[in-house]
C-alpha positions in Angstrom: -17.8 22.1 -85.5 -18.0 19.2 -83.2 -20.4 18.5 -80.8 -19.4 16.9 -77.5 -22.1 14.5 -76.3 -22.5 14.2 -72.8 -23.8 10.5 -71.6 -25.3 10.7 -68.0 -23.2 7.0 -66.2 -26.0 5.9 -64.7 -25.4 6.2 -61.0 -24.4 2.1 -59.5 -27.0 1.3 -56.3 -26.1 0.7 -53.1 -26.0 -3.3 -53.9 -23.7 -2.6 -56.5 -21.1 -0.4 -54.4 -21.3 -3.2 -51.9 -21.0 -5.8 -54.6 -17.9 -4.0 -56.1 -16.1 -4.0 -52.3 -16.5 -7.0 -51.2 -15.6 -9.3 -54.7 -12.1 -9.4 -54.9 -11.5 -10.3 -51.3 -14.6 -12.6 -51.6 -13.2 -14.3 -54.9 -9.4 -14.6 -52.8 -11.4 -16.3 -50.0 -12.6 -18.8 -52.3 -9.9 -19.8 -54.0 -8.0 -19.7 -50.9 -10.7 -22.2 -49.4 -10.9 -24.4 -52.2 -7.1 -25.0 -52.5 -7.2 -25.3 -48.3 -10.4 -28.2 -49.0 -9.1 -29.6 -52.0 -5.3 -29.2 -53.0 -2.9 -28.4 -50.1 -3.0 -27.6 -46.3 -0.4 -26.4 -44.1 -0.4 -28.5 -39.9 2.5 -28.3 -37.4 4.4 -30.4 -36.1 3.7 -30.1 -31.9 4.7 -31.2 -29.6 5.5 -34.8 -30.7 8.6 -35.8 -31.5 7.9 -39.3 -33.6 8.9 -38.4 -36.4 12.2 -36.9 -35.4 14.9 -36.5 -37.7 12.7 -36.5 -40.5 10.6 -33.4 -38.7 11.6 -31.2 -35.8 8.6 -29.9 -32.9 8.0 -26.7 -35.0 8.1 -27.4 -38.4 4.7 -26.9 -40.6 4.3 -29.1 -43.3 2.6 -28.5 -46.6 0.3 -32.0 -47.2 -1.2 -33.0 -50.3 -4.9 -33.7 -50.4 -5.0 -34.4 -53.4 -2.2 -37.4 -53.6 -4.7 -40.4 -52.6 -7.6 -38.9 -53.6 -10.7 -38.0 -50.8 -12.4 -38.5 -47.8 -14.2 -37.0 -45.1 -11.4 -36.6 -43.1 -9.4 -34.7 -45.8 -12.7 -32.1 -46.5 -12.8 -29.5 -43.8 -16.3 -30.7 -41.4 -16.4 -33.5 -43.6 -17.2 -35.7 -40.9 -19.7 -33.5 -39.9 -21.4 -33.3 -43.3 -20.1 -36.2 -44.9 -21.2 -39.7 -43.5 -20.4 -41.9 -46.6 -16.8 -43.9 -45.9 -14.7 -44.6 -48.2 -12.3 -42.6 -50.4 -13.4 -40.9 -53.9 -10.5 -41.0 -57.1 -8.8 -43.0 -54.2 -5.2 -44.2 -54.7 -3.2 -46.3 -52.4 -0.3 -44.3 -50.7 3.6 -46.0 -51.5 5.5 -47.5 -48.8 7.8 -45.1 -47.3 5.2 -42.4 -47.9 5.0 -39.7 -44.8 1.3 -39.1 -44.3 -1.4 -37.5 -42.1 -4.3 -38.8 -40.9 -6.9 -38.8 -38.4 -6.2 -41.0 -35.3 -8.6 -44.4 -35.8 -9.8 -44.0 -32.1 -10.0 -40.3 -31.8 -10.8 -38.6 -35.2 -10.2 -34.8 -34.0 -6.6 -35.5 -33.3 -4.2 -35.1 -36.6 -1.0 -37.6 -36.6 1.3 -37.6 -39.3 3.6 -41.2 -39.7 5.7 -43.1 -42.0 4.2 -45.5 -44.2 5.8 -49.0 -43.5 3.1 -52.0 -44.5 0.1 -52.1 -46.5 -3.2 -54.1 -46.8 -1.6 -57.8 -46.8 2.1 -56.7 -45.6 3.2 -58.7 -43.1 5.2 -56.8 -40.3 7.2 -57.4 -37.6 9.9 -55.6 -35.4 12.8 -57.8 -33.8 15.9 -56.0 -31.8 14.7 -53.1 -33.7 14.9 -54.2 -37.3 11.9 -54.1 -39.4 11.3 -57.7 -41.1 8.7 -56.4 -43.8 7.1 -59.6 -45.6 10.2 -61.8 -44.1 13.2 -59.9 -45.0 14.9 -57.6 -42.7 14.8 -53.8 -43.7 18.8 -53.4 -44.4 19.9 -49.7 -42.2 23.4 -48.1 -41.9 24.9 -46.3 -39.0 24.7 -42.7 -39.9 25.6 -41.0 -36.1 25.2 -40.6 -32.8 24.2 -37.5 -30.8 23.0 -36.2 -27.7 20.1 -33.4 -27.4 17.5 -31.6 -25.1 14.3 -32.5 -25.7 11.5 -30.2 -25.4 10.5 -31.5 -22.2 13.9 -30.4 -21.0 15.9 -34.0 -20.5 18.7 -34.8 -22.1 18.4 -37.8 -24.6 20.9 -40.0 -26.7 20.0 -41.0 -30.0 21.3 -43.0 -32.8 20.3 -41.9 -36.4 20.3 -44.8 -39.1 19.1 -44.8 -42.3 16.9 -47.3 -43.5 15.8 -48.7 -47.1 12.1 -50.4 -47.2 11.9 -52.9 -50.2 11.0 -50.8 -52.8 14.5 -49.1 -52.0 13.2 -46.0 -50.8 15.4 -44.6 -48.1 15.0 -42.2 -45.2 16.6 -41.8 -41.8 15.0 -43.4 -38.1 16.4 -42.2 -34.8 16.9 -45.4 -32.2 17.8 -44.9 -28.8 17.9 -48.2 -28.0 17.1 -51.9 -30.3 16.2 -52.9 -26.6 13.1 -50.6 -26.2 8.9 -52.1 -25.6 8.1 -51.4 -29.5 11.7 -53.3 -30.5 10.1 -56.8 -30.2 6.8 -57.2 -31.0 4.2 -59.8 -32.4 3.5 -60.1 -35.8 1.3 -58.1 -37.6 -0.8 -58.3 -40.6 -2.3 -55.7 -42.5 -5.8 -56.1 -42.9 -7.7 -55.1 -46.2 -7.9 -51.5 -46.8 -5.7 -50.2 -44.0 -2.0 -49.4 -43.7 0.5 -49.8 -41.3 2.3 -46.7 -39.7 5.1 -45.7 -37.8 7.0 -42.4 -36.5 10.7 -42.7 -37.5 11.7 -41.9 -34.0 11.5 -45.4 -33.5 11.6 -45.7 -29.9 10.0 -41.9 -28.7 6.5 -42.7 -31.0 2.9 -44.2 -30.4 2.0 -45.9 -33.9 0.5 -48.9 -35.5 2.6 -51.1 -33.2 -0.1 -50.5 -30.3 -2.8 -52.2 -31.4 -5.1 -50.9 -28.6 -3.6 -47.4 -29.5 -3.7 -46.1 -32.8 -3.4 -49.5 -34.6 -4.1 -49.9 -38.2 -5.2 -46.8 -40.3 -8.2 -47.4 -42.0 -7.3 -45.8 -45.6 -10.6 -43.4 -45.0 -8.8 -41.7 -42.4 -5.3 -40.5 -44.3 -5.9 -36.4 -45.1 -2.7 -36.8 -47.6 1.0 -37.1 -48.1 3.1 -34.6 -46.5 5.3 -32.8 -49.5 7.6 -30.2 -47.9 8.8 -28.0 -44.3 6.9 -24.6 -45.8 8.6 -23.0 -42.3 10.4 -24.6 -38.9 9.7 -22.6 -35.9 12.5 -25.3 -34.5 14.4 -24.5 -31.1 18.0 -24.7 -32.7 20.1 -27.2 -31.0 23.6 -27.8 -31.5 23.3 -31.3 -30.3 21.4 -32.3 -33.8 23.9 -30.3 -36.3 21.0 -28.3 -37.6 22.4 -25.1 -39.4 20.8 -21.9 -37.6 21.5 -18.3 -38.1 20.3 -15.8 -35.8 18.4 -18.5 -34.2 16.3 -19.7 -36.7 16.7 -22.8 -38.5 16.5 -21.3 -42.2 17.9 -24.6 -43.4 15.1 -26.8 -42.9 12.7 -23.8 -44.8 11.3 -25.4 -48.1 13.0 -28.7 -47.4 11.2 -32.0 -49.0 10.1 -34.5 -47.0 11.7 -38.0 -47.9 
């Protein structure tokens, strides 16, 4: 004959019921935080328009952190908590890199740019060629178009593409080789900086404005923008951007050259 045995669960206490609730969705939040802090972060592109054709007002890019190693600007409150400067497991980002980093002279605003000089690069624009370390960045007609920008004018553009000297390629928009960033002075990029610009070359506040922006101390660069995770982009026929039902599905998931 067999004998069932009854054991008596202890009953859990009220911490335990709590406990039990709240550790899944605590656990999510933390990994969800550290990956935010440490690994990737999602920022949108508005409303400037430097870095048009590259990225549309409306996009959200996914950065890497993690690609030039840390700082206080790349920890969330870091430069609240943090007041050590410098980077840690820092790296030097590649010319042509797109990046985003905290404005030198106003830390709370995010910018993202392209990567055109770094610490000892000498720059200069002339007619609207870049002359990178004395030799002229080679670019090839790629179109011409007109569009509304979001301020509501309507705007003609040129769209090149250019190669910097390690060969990497990507495309600038010009309006003009005649514009006030088209000829400036020389510049050379002081120790542990970089030298930025939007690829909307002539629609874009950068390095070029010394009493702007300027050089980017490396401290201040949050990472390398990877990929468009979403556009939220105003389809415009003007710019041969493939939308259906209004949305600009083609530039979902699209790497950022």
């Amino acid at each position: 004959m067999m004998v069932r045995i009854r054991t008596k669960m202890p009953k859990k206490t009220i911490s335990q019921r709590i406990w039990n609730f709240v550790k899944e969705p605590l656990i999510i939040m933390v990994a969800f935080l550290c990956v935010h802090s440490f690994a990737y972060a999602q920022y949108e592109i508005w409303p400037s328009e430097s870095m048009v054709p590259t990225l549309e007002v409306g996009d959200r890019v996914i950065v890497s952190k993690y690609a030039y190693g840390y700082s206080r600007y790349s920890i969330p409150f870091g430069r609240s908590l943090i007041s050590a400067k410098g980077r840690v497991m820092g790296s030097l980002p590649q010319r042509g890199d797109v990046v985003v980093f905290a404005d030198p002279k106003d830390p709370s605003r995010v910018m993202i740019k392209r990567v055109i000089g770094l610490p000892g690069d000498e720059i200069q624009l002339t007619g609207g060629r870049v002359i990178h370390n004395g030799q002229i960045l080679p670019r090839i007609f790629e179109k011409s178009y007109r569009y509304r920008e979001p301020a509501g004018n309507m705007v003609s553009v040129t769209e090149f593409s250019e190669e910097n000297s390690q060969g990497r390629g990507y495309h600038i928009a010009e309006r003009t080789d005649r514009g006030r960033l088209d000829n400036t002075r020389r510049y050379r990029v002081p120790a542990g900086h970089i030298f930025a610009m939007g690829d909307n070359r002539d629609n874009s506040a950068d390095s070029r404005i010394l009493s702007g922006i300027g050089y980017v101390p490396l401290e201040n660069v949050i990472g390398r923008a990877e990929i468009i995770a979403i556009s939220l982009y105003g389809c415009d026929d003007g710019k041969d951007i493939k939308c259906r039902f209004g949305v600009a599905f083609s530039r979902f998931f699209k790497k950022i050259i």
